[in-house]
ZATIZA-150505 format. One record per residue (C-alpha): residue number from 1; x, y, z. Coordinates in Angstrom, 2 decimals, decimal comma, m for minus. Each point is the difference from the previous one (the first is absolute). Example, Ala and Ser with C-alpha at 12.3 -4.5 7.8 and 13.67 -1.06 7.14 Angstrom:
<nodes>
   i       u       v       w
   1   12,30   m4,50    7,80
   2    1,37    3,44   m0,66
</nodes>
This chain:
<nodes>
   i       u       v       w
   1    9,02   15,82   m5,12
   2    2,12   m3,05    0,86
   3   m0,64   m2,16    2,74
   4    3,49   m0,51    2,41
   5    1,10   m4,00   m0,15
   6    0,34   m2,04    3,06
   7    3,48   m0,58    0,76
   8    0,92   m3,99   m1,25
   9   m0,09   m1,95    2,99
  10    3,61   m1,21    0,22
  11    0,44   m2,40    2,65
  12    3,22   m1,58    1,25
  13    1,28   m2,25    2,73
  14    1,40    1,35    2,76
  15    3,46   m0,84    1,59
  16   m0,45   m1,93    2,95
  17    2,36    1,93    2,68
  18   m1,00    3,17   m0,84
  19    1,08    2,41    2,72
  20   m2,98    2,09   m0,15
  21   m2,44   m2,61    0,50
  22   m2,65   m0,12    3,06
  23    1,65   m1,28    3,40
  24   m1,93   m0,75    3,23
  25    0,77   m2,45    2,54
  26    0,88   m3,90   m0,71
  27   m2,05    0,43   m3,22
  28    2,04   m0,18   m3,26
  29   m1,81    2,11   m2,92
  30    0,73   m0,64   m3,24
  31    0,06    2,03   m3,02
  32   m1,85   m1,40   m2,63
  33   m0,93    1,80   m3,25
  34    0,35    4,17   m0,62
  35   m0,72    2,07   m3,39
  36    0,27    4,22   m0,38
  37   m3,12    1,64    1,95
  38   m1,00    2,00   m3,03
  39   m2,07    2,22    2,52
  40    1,50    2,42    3,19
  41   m0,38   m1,09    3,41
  42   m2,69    2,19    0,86
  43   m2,45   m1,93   m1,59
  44    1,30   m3,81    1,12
  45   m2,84    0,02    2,98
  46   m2,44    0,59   m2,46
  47    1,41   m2,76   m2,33
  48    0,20   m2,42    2,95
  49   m3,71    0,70    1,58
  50   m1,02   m1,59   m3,16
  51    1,88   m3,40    0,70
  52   m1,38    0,11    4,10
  53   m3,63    1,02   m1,38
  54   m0,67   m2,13   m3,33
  55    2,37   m3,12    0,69
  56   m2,79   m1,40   m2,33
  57    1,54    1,49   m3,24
  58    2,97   m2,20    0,12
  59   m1,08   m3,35    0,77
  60   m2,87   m1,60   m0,88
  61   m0,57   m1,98    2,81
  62   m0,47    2,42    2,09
  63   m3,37    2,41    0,71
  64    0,69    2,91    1,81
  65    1,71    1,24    3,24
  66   m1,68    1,38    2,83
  67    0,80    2,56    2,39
  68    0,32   m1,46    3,53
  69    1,65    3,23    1,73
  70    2,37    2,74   m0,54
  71    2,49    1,73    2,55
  72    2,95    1,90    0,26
  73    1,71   m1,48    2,99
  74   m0,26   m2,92    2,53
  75    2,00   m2,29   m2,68
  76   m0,87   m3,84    0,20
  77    3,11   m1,64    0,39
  78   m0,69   m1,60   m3,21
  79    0,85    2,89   m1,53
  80    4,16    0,61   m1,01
  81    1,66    3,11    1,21
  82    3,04    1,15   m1,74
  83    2,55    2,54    1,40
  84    0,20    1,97   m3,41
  85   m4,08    0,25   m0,11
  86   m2,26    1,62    1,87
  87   m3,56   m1,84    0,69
  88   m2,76    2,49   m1,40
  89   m3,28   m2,15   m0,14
  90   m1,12   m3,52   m0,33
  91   m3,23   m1,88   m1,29
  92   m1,24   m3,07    0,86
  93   m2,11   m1,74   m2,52
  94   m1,41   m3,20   m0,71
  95    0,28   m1,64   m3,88
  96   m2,97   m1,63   m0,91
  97    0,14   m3,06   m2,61
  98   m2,04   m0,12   m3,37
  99   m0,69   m3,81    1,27
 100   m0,38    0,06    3,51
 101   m0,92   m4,08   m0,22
 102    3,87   m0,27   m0,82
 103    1,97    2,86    1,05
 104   m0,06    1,63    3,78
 105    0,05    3,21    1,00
 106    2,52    1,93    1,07
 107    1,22    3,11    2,43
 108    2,83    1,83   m1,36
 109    1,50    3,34    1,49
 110    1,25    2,33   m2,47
 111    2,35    2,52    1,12
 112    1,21    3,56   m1,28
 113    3,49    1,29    0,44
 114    2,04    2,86   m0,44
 115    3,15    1,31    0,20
 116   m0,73    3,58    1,51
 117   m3,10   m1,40    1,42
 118   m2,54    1,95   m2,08
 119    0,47   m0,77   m3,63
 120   m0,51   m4,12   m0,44
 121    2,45   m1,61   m2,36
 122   m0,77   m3,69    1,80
 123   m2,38   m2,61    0,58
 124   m0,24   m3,22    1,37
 125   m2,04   m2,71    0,31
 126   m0,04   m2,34    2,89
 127   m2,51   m2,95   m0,40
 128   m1,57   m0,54    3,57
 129    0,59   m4,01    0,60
 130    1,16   m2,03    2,51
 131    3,32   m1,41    0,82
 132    0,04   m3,41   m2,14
 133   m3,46    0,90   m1,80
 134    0,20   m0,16   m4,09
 135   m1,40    2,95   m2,35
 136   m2,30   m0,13   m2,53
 137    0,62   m1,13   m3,05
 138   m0,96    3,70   m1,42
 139    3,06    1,67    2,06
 140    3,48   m0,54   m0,24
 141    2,04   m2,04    2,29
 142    1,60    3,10    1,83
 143    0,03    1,46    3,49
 144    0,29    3,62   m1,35
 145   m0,12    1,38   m3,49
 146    1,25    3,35   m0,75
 147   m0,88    2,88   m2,59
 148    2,75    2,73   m0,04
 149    0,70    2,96   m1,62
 150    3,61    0,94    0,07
 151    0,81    3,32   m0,85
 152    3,33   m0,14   m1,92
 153    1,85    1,94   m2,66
 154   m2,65   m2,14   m1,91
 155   m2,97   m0,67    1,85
 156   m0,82   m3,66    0,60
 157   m3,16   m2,58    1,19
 158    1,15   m2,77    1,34
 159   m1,75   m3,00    1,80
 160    1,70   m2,14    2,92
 161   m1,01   m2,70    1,84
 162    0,69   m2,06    3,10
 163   m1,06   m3,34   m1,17
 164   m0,85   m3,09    1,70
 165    2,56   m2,72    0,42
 166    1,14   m2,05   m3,38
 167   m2,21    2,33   m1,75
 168    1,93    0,19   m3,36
 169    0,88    4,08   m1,50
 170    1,57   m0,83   m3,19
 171   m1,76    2,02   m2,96
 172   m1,77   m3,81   m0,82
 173   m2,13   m0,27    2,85
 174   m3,38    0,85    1,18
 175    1,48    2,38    2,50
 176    1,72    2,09   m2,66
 177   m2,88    0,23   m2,19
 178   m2,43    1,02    2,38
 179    2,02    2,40    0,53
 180    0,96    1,09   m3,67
 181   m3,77    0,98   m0,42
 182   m0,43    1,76    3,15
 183    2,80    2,22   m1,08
 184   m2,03    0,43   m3,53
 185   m2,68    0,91    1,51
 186    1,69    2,79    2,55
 187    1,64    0,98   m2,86
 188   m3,25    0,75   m1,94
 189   m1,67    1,61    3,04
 190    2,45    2,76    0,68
 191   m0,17    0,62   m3,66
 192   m3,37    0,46   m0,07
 193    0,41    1,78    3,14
 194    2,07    2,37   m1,90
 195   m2,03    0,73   m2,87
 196   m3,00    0,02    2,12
 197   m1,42   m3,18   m1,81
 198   m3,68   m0,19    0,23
 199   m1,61   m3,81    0,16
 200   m1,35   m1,31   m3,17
 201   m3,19   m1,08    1,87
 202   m0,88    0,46    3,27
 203   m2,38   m2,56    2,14
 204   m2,23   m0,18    2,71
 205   m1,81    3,73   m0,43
 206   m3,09   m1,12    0,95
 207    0,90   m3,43    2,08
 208    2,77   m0,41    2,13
 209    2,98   m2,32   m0,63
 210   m0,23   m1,52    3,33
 211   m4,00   m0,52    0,05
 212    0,45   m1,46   m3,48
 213    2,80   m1,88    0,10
 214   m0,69   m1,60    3,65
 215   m3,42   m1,03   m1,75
 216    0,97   m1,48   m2,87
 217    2,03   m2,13    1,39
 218   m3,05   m1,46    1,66
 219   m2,24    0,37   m2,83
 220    2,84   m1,99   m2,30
 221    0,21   m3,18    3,01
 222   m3,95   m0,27   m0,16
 223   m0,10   m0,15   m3,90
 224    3,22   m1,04   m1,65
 225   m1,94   m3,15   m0,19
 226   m1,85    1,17   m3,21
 227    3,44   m0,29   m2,22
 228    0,01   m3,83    0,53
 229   m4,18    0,26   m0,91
 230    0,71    2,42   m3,02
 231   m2,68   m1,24   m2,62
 232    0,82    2,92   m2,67
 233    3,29   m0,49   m2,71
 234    1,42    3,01    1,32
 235    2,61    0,46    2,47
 236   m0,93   m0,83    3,57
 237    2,34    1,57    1,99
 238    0,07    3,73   m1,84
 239   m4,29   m0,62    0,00
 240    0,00   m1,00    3,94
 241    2,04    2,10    1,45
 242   m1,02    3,26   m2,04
 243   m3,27   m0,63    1,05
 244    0,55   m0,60    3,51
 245    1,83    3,27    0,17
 246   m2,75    1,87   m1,80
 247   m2,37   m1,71    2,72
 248    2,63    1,24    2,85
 249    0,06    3,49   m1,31
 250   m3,75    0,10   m0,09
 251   m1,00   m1,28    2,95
 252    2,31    2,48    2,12
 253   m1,09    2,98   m2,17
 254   m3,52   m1,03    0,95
 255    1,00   m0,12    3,71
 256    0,96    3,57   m0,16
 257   m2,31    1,40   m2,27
 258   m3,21   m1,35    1,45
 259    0,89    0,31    3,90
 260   m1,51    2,01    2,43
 261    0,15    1,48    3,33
 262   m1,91   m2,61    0,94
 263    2,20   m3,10   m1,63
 264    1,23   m1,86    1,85
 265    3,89   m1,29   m0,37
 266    0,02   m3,71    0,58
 267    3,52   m1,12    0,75
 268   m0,26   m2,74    1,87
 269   m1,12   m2,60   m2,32
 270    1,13   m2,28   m2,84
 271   m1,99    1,70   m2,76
 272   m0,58    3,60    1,02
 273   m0,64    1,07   m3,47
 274   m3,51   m2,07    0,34
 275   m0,99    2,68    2,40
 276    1,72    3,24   m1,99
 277   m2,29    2,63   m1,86
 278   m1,27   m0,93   m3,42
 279   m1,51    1,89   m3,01
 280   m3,44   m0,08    1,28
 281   m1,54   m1,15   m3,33
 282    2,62   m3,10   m0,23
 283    2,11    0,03   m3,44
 284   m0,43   m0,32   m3,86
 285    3,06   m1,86   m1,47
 286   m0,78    1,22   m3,44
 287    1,25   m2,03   m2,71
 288    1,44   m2,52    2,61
 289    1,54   m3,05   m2,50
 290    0,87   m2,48    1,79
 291   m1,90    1,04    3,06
 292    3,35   m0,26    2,41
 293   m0,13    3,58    1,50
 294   m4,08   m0,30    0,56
 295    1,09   m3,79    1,77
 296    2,34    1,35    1,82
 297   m1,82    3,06    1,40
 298   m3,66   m2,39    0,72
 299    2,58   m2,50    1,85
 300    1,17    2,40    2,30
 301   m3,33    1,19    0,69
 302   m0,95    2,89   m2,34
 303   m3,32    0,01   m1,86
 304   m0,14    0,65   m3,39
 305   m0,36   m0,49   m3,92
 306    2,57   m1,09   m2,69
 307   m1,48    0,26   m3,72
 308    1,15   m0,94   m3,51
 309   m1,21   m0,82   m3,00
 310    0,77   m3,65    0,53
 311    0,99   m2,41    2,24
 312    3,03   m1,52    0,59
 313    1,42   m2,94    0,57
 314    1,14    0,59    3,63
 315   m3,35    1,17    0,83
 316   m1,62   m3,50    0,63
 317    3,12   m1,10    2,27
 318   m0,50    2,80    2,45
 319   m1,83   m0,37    3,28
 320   m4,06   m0,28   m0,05
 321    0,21    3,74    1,08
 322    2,05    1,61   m2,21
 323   m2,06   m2,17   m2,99
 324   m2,66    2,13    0,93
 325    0,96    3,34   m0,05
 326    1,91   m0,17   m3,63
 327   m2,30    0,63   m2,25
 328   m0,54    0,49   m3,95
 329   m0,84    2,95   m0,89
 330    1,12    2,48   m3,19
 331   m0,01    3,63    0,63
 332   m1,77    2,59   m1,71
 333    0,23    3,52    0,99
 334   m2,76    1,34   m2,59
 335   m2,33   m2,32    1,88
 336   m1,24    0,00    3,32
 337    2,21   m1,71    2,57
 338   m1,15   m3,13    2,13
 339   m0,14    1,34    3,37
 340    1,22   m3,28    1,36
 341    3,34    1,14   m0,38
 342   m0,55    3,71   m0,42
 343   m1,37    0,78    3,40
 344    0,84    2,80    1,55
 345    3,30    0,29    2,55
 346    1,94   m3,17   m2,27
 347    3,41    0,72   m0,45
 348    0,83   m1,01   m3,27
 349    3,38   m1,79   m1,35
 350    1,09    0,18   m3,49
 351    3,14   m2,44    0,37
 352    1,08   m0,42   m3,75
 353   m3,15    0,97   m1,27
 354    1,03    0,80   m3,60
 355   m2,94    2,03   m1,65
 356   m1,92    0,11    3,01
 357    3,01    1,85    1,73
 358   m1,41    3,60   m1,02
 359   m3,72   m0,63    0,93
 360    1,48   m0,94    3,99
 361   m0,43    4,07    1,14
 362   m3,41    0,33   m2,14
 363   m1,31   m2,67    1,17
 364    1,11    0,97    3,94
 365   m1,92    3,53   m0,69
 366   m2,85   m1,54   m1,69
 367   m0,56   m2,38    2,72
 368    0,99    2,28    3,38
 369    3,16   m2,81    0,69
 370    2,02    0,67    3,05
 371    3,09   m0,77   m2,23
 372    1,78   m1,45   m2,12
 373    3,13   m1,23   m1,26
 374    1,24   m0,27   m3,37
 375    3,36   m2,06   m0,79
 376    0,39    0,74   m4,21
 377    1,10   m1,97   m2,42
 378   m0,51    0,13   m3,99
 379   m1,00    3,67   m0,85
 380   m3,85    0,57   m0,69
 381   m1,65    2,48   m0,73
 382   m3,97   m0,30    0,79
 383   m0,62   m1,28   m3,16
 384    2,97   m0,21   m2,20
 385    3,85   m0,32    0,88
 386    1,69    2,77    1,75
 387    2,26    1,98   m2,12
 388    2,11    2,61    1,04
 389    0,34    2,02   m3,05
 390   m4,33    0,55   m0,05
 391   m1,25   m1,20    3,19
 392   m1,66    3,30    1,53
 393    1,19    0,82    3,22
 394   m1,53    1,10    2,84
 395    0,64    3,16    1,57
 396    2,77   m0,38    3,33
 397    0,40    2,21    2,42
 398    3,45    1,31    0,21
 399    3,50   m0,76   m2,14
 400    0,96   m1,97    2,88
 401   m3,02   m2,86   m0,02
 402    2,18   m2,55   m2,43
 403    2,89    0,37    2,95
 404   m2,16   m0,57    2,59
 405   m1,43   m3,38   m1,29
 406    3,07   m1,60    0,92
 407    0,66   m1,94   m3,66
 408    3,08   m0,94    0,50
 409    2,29   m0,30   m2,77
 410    2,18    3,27   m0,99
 411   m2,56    2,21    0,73
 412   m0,40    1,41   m3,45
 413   m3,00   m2,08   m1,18
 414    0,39   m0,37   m2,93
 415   m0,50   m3,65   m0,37
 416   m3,60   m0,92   m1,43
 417   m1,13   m1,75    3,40
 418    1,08    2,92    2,18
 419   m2,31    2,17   m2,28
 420   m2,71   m2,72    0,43
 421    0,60    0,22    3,69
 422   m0,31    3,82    0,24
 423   m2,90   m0,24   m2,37
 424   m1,91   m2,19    2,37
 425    0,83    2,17    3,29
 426   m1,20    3,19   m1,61
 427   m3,30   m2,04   m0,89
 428   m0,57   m1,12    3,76
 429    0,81    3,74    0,41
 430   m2,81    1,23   m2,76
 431   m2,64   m3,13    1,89
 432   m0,10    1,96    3,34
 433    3,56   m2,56    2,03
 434    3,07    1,19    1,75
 435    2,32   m1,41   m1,84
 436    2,76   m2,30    2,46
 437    2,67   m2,67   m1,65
 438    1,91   m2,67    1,02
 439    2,66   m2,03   m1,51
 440   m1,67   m3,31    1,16
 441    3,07   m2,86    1,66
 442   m0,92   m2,52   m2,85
 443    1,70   m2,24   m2,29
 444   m1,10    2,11   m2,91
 445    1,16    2,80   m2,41
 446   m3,34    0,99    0,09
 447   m0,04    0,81    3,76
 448   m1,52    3,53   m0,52
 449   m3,20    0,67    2,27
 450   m2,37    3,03    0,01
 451   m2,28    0,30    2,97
 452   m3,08    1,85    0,22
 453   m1,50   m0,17    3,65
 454   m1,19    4,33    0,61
 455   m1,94    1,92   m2,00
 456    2,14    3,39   m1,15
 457   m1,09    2,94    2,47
 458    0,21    2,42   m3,04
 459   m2,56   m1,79   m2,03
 460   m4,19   m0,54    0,83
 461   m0,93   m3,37   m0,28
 462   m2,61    1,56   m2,64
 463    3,37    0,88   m1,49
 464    0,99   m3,38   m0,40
 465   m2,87   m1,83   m0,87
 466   m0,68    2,24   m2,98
 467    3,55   m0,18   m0,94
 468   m0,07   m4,39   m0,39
 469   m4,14    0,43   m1,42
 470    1,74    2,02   m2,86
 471    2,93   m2,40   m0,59
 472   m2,68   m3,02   m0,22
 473   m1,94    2,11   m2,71
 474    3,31    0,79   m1,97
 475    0,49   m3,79    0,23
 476   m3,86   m0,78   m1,47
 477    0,31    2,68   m2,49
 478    3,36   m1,20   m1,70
 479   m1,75   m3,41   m0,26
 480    3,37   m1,79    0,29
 481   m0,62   m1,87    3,16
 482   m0,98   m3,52   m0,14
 483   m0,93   m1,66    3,26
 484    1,50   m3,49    0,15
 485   m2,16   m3,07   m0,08
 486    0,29   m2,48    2,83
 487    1,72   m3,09   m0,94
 488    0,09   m3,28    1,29
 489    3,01   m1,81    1,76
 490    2,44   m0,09   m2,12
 491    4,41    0,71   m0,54
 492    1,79    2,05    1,81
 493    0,68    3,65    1,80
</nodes>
């Protein structure tokens, strides 16, 4: 079976008295840029709710858009009417920046029109401003910008615009580019649209965008500080901000997992996380390296453990604190566990953990965790590499479990890490977990998160506990493990 082609995007400039372009009062719209639709009309609104919902995925500086209202009528006068279109709906949002220290907000109404009044083949986008005010630097310099379909002998999208004065339209400037990807990307949309494209990877299953995103901009202000303190030879800013996400991910999927009718929701105060639910035996960072995630976490007021087998060199230029709560300590699952860190109710992270990453769900069932969270990296078996030609599986539950994991990718799995990543999920399945993913908002290939935080329904925790007590004999019986030996200070994670 062959897969269809998207149509080649073929832009071209548009003539500038076109006599079917927009028209409504003193304003002068300009056609800018056009290309073939490649898609029917029908499916334009669902092309275009992309572009008013995700203004994200084409620039860079900006985070998301949120919804301020929706109506059908009562038109701000903001808002262009045109004798050959009929008003159906507008929907006025507000763009958030990516650096909200630089870049303002802004209000923006965007518009849906129609010919016949039911099926939308325009939209337009009015930024809110005052008379005299400036934009920001992430929008163009227009009053209105326009998406149309125009349903010709051969169908056509087509962007105009009512720019501001002097603003230059020549296919050179900044005006005519923005607008040469915007038209790409409508383009793709109603393509996908079309062929009823499903995402690659989808975010924010168990964490909303908005909770997450709102927060890490917060978290990233309070420690961006640590790039210009980076002690390790890798690179800061992928290290920093990873972990600060990781960190902003956590401590929200703590606040829901952990509340209670009795929480309370502080709202009013600078650092409402401090009073948010929290795993009620703190956390493990297990095999934490440089220690940044446990630093992070102990700064904002989480108690916990990060282990290794050896220090690192950032670990003497953190805080007093966080100095004492990373500890070294080498892991062996044949022996009995310190119950320091392997109290019960710990929710345990295995960020990166290499050969540890496999032991993260035994080691939650062994202990009684209330969770934990395991972001893979190399493949590891529990005592030798993972490989996906004799690795035995575990049993799964259905045909449908490797689609449900949200992997990402084509889907077909074939790829060694997407076995590796199925191979771990069934495990958390055969320890006793509900298995829940996320494809963590990190700089990072490697962005891949299982979560364990409930105990199946369908299996006894007898179930589960004989289930891990067997894997640890398998392990002592092969003889192939080797617990690490602690080492001193020394190199590098």
């Amino acid at each position: 079976m062959t897969t269809a082609q998207r149509p080649k995007f073929e832009p071209s400039p548009c003539e500038e008295n076109d006599h079917t372009s927009l028209s409504a009062g003193d304003k002068r719209w300009i056609p800018l840029i056009s290309c073939p639709a490649g898609f029917p009309l029908e499916l334009f609104e669902t092309a275009i709710s992309q572009l008013i919902h995700h203004p994200e995925y084409n620039s860079t500086l900006i985070l998301r858009s949120d919804v301020i209202s929706e109506a059908t009528s009562d038109f701000p006068d903001a808002i262009p009417a045109f004798e050959e279109l009929h008003r159906i709906r507008y929907i006025h949002r507000k763009l958030l920046p990516r650096r909200p220290g630089r870049d303002p907000p802004l209000e923006q109404y965007c518009t849906l029109y129609g010919a016949d009044g039911e099926i939308v083949d325009t939209l337009v986008l009015t930024p809110v401003v005052e008379e005299g005010s400036s934009l920001p630097y992430y929008h163009p310099t227009v009053h209105h910008l326009a998406f149309r379909y125009l349903e010709t002998d051969s169908p056509t999208l087509r962007i105009e615009v009512v720019p501001f004065a002097r603003t230059p339209t020549d296919p050179n400037s900044r005006l005519y580019r923005t607008c040469l990807a915007l038209l790409e990307t409508l383009h793709r949309y109603g393509w996908g649209a079309m062929t009823n494209y499903k995402k690659r990877v989808i975010h924010d299953c168990l964490v909303s965008r908005e909770a997450y995103q709102d927060l890490y901009l917060v978290m990233r202000e309070r420690h961006k500080y640590l790039v210009d303190t980076w002690q390790e030879v890798t690179d800061p800013l992928k290290h920093v901000f990873e972990d600060i996400g990781i960190a902003t991910f956590l401590i929200l999927l703590w606040q829901e997992t952990f509340k209670t009718s009795d929480t309370l929701e502080q709202t009013d105060c600078d650092e409402p996380w401090k009073q948010w639910p929290r795993p009620p035996g703190g956390f493990l960072d297990l095999g934490c390296g440089n220690g940044l995630l446990t630093h992070i976490l102990t700064s904002e007021g989480y108690s916990g453990f990060g282990v290794d087998v050896r220090a690192r060199t950032s670990w003497n230029h953190y805080p007093q604190s966080t100095q004492e709560v990373l500890r070294v300590y080498a892991f062996d699952p044949t022996a009995k566990a310190d119950e320091t860190y392997f109290k019960p109710g710990t929710f345990i992270i295995g960020n990166h953990a290499d050969e540890l990453t496999p032991w993260v769900p035994v080691l939650a069932t062994l202990h009684q965790s209330s969770g934990y969270i395991s972001i893979p990296c190399c493949s590891w078996t529990f005592d030798m590499k993972y490989e996906r030609s004799s690795t035995p599986p575990y049993p799964i539950p259905n045909p449908d479990f490797a689609d449900s994991l949200n992997l990402g990718g084509d889907g077909s799995h074939r790829s060694s890490y997407s076995m590796y990543r199925i191979w771990l999920a069934s495990l958390s399945l055969h320890c006793g977990w509900e298995v829940e993913c996320e494809t963590l908002r990190i700089p990072s290939t490697r962005n891949w998160a299982i979560v364990g935080r409930r105990r199946l329904a369908s299996m006894t925790p007898e179930l589960a506990l004989s289930n891990v007590k067997a894997i640890v004999d398998n392990v002592k019986e092969r003889g192939l493990f080797k617990a690490r030996k602690p080492e001193g200070k020394a190199g590098e994670h």
